[in-house]
N, C-alpha and C positions, 0 to 999 in steps of 0.2 A: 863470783860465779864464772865470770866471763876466765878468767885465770884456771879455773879444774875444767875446763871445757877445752882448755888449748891443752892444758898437760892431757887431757882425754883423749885429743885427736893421734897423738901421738904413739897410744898405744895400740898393739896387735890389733889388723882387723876381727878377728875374731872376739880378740876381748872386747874390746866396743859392740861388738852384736849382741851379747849376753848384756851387759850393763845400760847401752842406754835406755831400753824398754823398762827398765826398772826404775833406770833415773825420770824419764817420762812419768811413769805412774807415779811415784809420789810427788813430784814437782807439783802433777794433775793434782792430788788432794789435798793438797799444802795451799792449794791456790796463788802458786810461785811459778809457774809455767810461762813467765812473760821479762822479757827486759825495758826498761825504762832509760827512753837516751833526750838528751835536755840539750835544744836547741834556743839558745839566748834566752827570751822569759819562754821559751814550750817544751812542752813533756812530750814526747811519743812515747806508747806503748806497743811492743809487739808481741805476741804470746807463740807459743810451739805447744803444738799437741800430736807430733809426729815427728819422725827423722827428719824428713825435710825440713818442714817450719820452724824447727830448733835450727838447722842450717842457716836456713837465711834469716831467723831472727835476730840470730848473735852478730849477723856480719852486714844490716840494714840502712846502717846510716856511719860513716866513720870520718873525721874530720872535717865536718861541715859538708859532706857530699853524699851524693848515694854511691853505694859503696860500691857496687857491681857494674856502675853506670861514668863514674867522677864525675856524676853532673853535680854542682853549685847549689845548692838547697838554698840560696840568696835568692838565686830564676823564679823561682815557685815563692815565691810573695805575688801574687796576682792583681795587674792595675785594674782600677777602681772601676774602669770602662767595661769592665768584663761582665756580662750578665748570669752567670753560667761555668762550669769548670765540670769537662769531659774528660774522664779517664778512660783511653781506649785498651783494653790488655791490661788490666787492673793487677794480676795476678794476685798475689797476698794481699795488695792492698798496701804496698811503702808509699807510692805517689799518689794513691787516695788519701791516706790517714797525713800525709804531711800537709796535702795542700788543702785539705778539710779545715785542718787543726791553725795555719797560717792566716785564712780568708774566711773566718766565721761569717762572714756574711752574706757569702756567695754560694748559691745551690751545688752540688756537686752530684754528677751521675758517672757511675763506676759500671764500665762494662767489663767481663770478664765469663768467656763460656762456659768454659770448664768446670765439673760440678763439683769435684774436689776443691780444687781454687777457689771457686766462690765461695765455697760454706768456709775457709779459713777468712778469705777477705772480710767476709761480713761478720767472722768473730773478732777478728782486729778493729775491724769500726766500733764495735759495741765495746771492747775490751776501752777505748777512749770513749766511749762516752757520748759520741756524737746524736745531734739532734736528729733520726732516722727519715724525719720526713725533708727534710734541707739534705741528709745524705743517702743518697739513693744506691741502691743495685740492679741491675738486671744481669740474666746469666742469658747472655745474646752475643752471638756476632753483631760487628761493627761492617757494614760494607756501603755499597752506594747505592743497595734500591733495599726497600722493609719487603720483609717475606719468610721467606726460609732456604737453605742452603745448607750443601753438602758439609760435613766438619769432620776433619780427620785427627782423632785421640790416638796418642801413646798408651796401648793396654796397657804394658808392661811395667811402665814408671808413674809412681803418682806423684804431684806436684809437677810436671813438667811443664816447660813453659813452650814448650817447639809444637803442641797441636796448631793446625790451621785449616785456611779454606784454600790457599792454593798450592796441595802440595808438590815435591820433589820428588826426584827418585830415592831420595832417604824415609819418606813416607812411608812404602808400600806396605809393611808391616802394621800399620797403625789400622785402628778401626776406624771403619766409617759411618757414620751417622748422621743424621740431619736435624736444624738444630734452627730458631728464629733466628732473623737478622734484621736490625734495625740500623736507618740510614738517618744521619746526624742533620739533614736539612731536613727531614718529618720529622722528627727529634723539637727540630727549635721550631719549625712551623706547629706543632703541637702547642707548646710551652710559650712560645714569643719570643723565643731570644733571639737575639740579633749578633750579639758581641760575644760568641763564645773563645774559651782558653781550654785548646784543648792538648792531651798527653796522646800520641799515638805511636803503639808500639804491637803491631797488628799482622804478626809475621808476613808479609808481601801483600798485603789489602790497601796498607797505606798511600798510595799512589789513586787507586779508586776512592779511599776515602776524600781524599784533598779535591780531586773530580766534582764531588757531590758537594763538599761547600765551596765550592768556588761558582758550579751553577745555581745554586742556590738564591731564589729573588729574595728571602728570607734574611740571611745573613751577611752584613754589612762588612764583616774584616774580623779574622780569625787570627790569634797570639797561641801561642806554647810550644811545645817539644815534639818533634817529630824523628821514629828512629825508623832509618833505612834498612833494608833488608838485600844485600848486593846481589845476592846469591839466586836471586828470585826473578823468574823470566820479565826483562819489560823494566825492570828499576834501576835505575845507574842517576850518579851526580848529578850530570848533565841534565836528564829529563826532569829531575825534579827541581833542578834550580828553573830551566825552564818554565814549569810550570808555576813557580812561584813569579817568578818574575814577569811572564804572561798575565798573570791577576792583578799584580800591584802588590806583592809583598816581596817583603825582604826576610834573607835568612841568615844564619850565623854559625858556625859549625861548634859542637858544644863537648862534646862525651869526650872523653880522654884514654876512653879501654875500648878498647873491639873498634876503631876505628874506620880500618882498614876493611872489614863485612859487616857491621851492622854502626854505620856512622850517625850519631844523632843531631840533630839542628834546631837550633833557636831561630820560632819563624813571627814575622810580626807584618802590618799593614804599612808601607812606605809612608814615612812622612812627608804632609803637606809643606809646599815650598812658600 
């Protein structure tokens, strides 16, 4: 499959616009809409039920890493210490459904605002199988206080991953709307958790995010994946090693593509001496 999808790309755009709505459609009724990639003993599943989700289905996971990201699919085994596993910016759901499917025993909440996004995330959760009430969704902004807030969609492209809450001047096009927001220290003070691992990838929020579990009386020491967003007023290296190091955590520079604007970091609680 993966082999007529590359010779596919190849051909005329025009031909591809006639063909693959066709290919969609019976793929959809064959109940074949989905790729299967096997990580040591685990399955993912990801499915497409549009152009985009066929885009990034085919191209989710490649040589042991995420594929758009070169992050290490080894990182996402989650230590045992973890009470909790937050996906901020879920999008389809690749860094939910891996580290669901890795860490059965650990709860998992998937945030992702976007209402197109989420109904594909949450069909890739169910397309694996997972236990709904250990895998959660909410279709909310992630920021540093719960409430509501302004969110800015791309009318024009669906699947886009560039909506936010603080936009640019490449925004102004985009619709505005307003939309819940929930903050990851009411979060675990809700639930109890103390020891969360979390993925944030929260177009320029993530600097307030880190804010909020750091004052947090709640949460003892935060692990996972943090990706930076350069371009965005207020974020640079600096401030965030900063900030990490202000708290008592260390970090580790991780992503291998897009380094140079949107760099991501392996961040964890210093070790005791």
């Amino acid at each position: 499959m993966r082999y007529i999808l590359d010779l596919g790309e190849k051909l005329p755009r025009w031909v591809r616009s006639s063909i693959i709505p066709i290919f969609l459609r019976v793929q959809k009724y064959r109940g074949s809409n989905k790729f299967k990639i096997t990580y040591g003993e685990s399955t993912f599943q990801f499915g497409y039920w549009d152009r985009v989700s066929l885009r990034k289905a085919k191209n989710m996971i490649s040589e042991g890493k995420i594929a758009h990201e070169g992050v290490p699919l080894e990182v996402l085994h989650v230590d045992q210490d973890r009470d909790v596993i937050i996906d901020i910016g879920a999008y389809f759901g690749v860094y939910s459904v891996i580290l669901a499917g890795l860490n059965r025993s650990i709860p998992v909440y998937s945030f992702e605002p976007d209402e197109h996004n989420h109904k594909i995330l949450n069909k890739n959760l169910d397309l694996n199988g997972f236990d709904r009430d250990r895998v959660q969704t909410r279709q909310s902004v992630v920021s540093d206080e719960s409430g509501s807030v302004d969110f800015f969609v791309n009318r024009r492209k669906k699947g886009s991953v560039s909506h936010t809450v603080n936009p640019t001047s490449k925004h102004n096009d985009y619709k505005k709307t307003t939309i819940n927001s929930v903050s990851i220290s009411e979060l675990c003070s809700t639930e109890g958790f103390q020891h969360p691992w979390v993925k944030i990838d929260a177009e320029g929020e993530e600097m307030n995010i880190l804010k909020d579990i750091f004052n947090s009386s709640q949460i003892e020491s935060v692990k996972g994946i943090v990706e930076l967003h350069i371009s965005r007023e207020n974020i640079t290296r600096d401030r965030f090693k900063s900030l990490l190091e202000s708290n008592g955590h260390t970090f580790e520079e991780l992503k291998t593509i897009n380094q140079e604007t949107n760099p991501g970091f392996l961040i964890g609680p210093k070790r005791q001496v």
